[in-house]
C-alpha positions as CSV (number, residue, x, y, z in Angstrom):
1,X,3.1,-12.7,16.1
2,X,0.7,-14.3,13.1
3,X,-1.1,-12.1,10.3
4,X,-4.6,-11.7,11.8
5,X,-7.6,-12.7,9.9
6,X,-9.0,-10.2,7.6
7,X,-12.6,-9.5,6.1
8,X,-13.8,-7.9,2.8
9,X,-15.0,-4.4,3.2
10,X,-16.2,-1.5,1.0
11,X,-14.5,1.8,1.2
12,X,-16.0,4.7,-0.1
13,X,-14.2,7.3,-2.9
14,X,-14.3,10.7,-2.7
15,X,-13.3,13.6,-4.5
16,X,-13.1,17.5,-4.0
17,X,-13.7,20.4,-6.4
18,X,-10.6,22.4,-6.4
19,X,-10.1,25.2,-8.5
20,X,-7.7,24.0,-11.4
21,X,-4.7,25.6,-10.8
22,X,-4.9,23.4,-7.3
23,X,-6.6,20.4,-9.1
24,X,-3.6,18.6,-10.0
25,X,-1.6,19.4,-7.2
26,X,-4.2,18.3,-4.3
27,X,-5.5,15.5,-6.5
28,X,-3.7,12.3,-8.2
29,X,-5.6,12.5,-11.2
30,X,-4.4,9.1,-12.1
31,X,-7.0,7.0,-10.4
32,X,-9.7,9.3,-11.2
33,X,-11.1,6.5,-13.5
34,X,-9.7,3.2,-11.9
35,X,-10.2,0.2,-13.9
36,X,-10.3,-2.3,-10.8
37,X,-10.5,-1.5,-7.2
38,X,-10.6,-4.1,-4.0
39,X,-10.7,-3.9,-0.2
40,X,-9.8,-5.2,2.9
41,X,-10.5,-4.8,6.8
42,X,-8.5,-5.5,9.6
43,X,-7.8,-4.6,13.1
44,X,-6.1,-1.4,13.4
45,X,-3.4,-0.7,15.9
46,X,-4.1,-0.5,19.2
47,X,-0.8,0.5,21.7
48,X,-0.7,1.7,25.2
49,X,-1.5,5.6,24.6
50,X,-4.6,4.8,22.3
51,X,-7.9,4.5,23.7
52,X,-9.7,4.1,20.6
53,X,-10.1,0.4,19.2
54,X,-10.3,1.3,15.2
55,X,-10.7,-0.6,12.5
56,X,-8.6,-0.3,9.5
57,X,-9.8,-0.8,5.9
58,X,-7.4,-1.2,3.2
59,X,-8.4,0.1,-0.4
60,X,-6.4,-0.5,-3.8
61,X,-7.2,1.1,-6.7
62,X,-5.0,-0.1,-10.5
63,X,-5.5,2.0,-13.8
64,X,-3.8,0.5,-16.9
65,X,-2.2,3.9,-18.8
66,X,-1.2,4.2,-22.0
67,X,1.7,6.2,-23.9
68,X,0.7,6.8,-27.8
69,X,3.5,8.5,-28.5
70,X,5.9,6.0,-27.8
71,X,3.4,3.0,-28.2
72,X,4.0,1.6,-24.5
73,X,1.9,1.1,-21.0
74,X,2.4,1.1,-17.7
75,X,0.0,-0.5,-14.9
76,X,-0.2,2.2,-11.9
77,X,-1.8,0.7,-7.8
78,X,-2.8,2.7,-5.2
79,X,-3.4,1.6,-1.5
80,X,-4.9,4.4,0.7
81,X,-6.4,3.5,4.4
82,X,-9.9,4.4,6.1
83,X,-10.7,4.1,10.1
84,X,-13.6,3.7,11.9
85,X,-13.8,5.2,13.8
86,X,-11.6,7.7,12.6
87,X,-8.0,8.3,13.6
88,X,-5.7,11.3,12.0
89,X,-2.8,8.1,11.3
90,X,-0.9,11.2,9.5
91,X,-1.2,14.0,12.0
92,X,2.5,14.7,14.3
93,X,1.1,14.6,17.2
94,X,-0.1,10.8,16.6
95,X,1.9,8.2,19.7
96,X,2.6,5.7,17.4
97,X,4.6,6.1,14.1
98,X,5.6,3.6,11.2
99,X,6.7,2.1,7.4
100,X,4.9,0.3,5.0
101,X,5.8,-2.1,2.6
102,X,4.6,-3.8,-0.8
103,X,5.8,-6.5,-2.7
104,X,5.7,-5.9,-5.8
105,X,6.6,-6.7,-9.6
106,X,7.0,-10.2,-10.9
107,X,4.5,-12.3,-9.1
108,X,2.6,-14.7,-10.2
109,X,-1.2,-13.9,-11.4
110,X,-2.5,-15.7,-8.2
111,X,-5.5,-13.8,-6.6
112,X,-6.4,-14.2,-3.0
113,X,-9.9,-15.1,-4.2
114,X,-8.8,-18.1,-6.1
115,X,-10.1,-21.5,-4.8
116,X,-12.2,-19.6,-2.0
117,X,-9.1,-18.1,-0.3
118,X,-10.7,-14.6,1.1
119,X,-9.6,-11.7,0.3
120,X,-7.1,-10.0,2.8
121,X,-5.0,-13.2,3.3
122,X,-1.5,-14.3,1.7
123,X,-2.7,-18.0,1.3
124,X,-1.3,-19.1,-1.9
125,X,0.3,-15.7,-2.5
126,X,3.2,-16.5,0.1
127,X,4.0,-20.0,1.9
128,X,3.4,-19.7,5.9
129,X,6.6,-19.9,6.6
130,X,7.8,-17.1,4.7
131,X,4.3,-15.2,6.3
132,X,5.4,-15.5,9.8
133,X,9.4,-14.6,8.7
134,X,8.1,-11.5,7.3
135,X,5.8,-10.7,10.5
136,X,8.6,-11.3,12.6
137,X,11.6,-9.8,11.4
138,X,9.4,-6.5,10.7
139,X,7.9,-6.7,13.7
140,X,11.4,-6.9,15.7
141,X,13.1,-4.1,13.4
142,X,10.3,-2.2,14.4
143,X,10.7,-2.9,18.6
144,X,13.7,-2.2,18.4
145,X,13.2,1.8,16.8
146,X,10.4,2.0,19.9
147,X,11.2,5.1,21.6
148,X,13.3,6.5,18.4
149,X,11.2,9.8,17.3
150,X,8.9,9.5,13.7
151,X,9.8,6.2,11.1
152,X,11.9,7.5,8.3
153,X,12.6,6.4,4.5
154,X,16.0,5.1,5.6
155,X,14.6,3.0,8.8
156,X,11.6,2.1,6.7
157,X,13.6,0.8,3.6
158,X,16.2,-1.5,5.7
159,X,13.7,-3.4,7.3
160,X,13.8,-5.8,4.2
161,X,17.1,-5.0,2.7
162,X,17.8,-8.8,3.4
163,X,14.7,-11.1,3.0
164,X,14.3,-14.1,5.6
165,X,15.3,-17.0,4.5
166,X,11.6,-18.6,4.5
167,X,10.9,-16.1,1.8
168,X,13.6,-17.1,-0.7
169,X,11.5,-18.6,-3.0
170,X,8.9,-15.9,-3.6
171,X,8.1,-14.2,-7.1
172,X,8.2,-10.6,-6.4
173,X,11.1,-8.9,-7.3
174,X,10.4,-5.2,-5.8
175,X,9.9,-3.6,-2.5
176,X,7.7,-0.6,-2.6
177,X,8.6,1.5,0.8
178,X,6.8,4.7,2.3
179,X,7.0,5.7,6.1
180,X,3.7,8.2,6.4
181,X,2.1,7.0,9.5
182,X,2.4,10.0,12.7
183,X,3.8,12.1,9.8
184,X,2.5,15.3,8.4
185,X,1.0,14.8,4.9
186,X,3.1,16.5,2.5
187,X,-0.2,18.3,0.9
188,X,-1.6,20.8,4.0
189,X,-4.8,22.2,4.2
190,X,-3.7,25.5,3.1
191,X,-2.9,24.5,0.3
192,X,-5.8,21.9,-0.5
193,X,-8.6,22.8,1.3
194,X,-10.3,19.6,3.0
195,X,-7.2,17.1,2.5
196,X,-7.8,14.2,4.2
197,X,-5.4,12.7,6.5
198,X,-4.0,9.2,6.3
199,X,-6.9,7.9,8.1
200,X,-9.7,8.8,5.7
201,X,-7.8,8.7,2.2
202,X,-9.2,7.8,-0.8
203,X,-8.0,6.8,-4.8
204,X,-6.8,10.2,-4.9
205,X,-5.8,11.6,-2.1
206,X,-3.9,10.2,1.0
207,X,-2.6,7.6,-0.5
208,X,-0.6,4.8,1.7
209,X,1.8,3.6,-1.2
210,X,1.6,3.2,-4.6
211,X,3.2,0.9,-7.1
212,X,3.6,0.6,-10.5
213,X,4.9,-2.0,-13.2
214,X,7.8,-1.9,-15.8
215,X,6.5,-0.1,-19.1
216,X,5.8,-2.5,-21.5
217,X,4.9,-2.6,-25.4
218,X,3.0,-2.3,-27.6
219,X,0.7,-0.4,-25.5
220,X,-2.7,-3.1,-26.4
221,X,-0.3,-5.9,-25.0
222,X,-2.6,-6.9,-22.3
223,X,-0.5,-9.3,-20.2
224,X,0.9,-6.9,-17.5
225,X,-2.8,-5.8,-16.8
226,X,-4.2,-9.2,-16.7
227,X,-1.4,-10.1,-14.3
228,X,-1.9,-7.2,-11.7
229,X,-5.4,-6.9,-11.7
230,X,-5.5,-10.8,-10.4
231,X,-2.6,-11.3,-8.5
232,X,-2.4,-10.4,-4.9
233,X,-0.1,-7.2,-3.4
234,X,1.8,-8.3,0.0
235,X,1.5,-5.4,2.2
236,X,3.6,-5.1,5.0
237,X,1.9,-2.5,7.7
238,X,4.2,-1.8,11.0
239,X,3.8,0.7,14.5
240,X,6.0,1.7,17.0
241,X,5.9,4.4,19.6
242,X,7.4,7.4,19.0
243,X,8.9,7.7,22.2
244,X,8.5,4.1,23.8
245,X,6.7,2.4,26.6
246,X,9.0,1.3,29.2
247,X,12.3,-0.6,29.1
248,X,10.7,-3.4,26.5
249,X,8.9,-0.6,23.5
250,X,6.3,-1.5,22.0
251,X,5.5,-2.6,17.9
252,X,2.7,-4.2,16.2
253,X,2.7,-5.6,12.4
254,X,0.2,-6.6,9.9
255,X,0.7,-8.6,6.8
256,X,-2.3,-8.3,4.1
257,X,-2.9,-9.4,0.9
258,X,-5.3,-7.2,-1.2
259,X,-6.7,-7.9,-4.6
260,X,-8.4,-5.5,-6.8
261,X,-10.8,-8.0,-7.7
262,X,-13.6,-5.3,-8.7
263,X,-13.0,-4.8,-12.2
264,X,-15.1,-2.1,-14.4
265,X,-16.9,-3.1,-17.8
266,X,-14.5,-3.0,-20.7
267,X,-11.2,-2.4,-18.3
268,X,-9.2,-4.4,-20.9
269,X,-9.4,-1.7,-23.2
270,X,-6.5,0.6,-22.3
271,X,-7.1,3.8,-21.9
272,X,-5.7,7.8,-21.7
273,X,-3.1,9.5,-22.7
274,X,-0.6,8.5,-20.0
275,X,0.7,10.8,-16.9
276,X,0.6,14.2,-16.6
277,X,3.7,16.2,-16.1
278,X,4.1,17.0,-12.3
279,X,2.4,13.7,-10.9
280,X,1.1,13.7,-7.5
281,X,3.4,12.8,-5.6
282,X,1.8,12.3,-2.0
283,X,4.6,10.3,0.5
284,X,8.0,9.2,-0.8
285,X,8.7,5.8,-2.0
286,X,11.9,4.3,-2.5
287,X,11.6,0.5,-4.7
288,X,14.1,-1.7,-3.6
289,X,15.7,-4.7,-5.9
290,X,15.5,-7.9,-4.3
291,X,17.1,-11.0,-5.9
292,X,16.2,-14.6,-6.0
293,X,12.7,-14.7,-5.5
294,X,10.5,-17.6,-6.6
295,X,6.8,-18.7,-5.9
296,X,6.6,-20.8,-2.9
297,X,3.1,-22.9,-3.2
């Protein structure tokens, strides 16, 4: 299985008025104010038990914080996931279930838009080779939990414990795992009244996984920002069934490459006060080291 192709799409933000004992809670109030955003469609998944031929679209949103007191920054991404039409990807009752995956940390400032590559592919970003490794060893890790309930941290973060060997010249250092697809968002209704699922997420709510760089200092050193807010995230998408279709299962796998090549006016100017206590914390993810990664070109 290949990466399909992959258009640029808009995705639209929204936000709810909560009272503010629930504002923090139901929203992450870091990307209230994102200083670059970026988008990306693809083909959503489409097994056996699901009529409904959806289209995914891909957001990221960065925001460059800054801590005064300590005179460091940190660079914070967001990727959350719209369908059209829609499709509750979070709810328990969804057939399919799955992990997804960003590389992250240490690559190079290469943006998917560079030298008319479109936005949404890995051209440039990651050789062929290691493209099709990825696919494939995800993809098979995936077949073979077909038929094994909901996707878990633990099954979700083995599936690149060991990078293919096509791969073992890539720059990023990190693997950025969550497993929220066919699993109940951690933030009910109840609680947050109108909290979107997984399939209609936005900046600051829903999120798909998030990343975020080492601090760095002084807090004006610009060089982390200017490297995220070109270079290309590697996400890693992947379905199963939850209960399998027959003797052979059933899996499907994506591999995207999202730039948040939108940036606001004056975004170089590094802004706030830093996180507030009690962060949003939406699915779990678990970052991975990975060693010996280069940039394969």
């Amino acid at each position: 299985m290949t990466p399909s192709t992959h258009l640029l799409a808009a995705a639209s933000l929204f936000l709810l008025t909560l009272p503010p004992a629930l504002a923090q809670a139901c929203l992450n109030t870091d990307f209230l104010a994102p200083n670059a955003t970026g988008a990306v469609e693809l083909a959503g998944f489409q097994p056996p038990e699901i009529g409904v031929n959806s289209t995914y679209t891909i957001s990221t949103a960065l925001v460059a914080q800054s801590f005064p007191a300590n005179n460091s920054g940190i660079i914070l991404q967001t990727f959350f996931l719209t369908s059209t039409p829609f499709i509750d990807l979070s709810a328990p009752s969804l057939p399919l279930t799955g992990c997804v995956l960003a590389l992250a940390e240490g690559g190079s400032p290469k943006s998917t838009n560079a030298d008319g590559v479109g936005q949404g592919t890995c051209a440039g970003v990651l050789s062929t080779d290691c493209q099709n490794a990825l696919v494939e060893q995800v993809n098979n890790a995936s077949l073979a939990n077909s038929g094994m309930g909901p996707s878990t941290m633990a099954m979700c973060a083995a599936y690149l414990e060991t990078m293919p060997a096509e791969c073992s010249g890539n720059a990023f250092s990190v693997v950025a795992v969550a497993a929220p697809l066919g699993n109940a968002p951690s933030l009910s209704s109840s609680n947050c009244p109108g909290y979107p699922s997984l399939g209609n997420g936005s900046a600051t709510q829903a999120s798909l996984i998030e990343t975020e760089s080492a601090p760095y200092s002084p807090a004006s050193n610009t060089a982390t920002y200017d490297t995220w807010v070109k270079q290309a995230t590697p996400l890693v998408i992947t379905a199963w069934l939850k209960n399998g279709t027959g003797p052979e299962g059933w899996s499907d796998t994506r591999l995207v490459c999202s730039t948040p090549d939108n940036v606001a006016k004056g975004s170089r100017v590094v802004s706030g006060s830093g996180r507030t206590a009690g962060r949003w914390g939406g699915w779990g993810v678990v970052v991975l080291g990975v060693v010996g990664w280069g940039l394969l070109l």
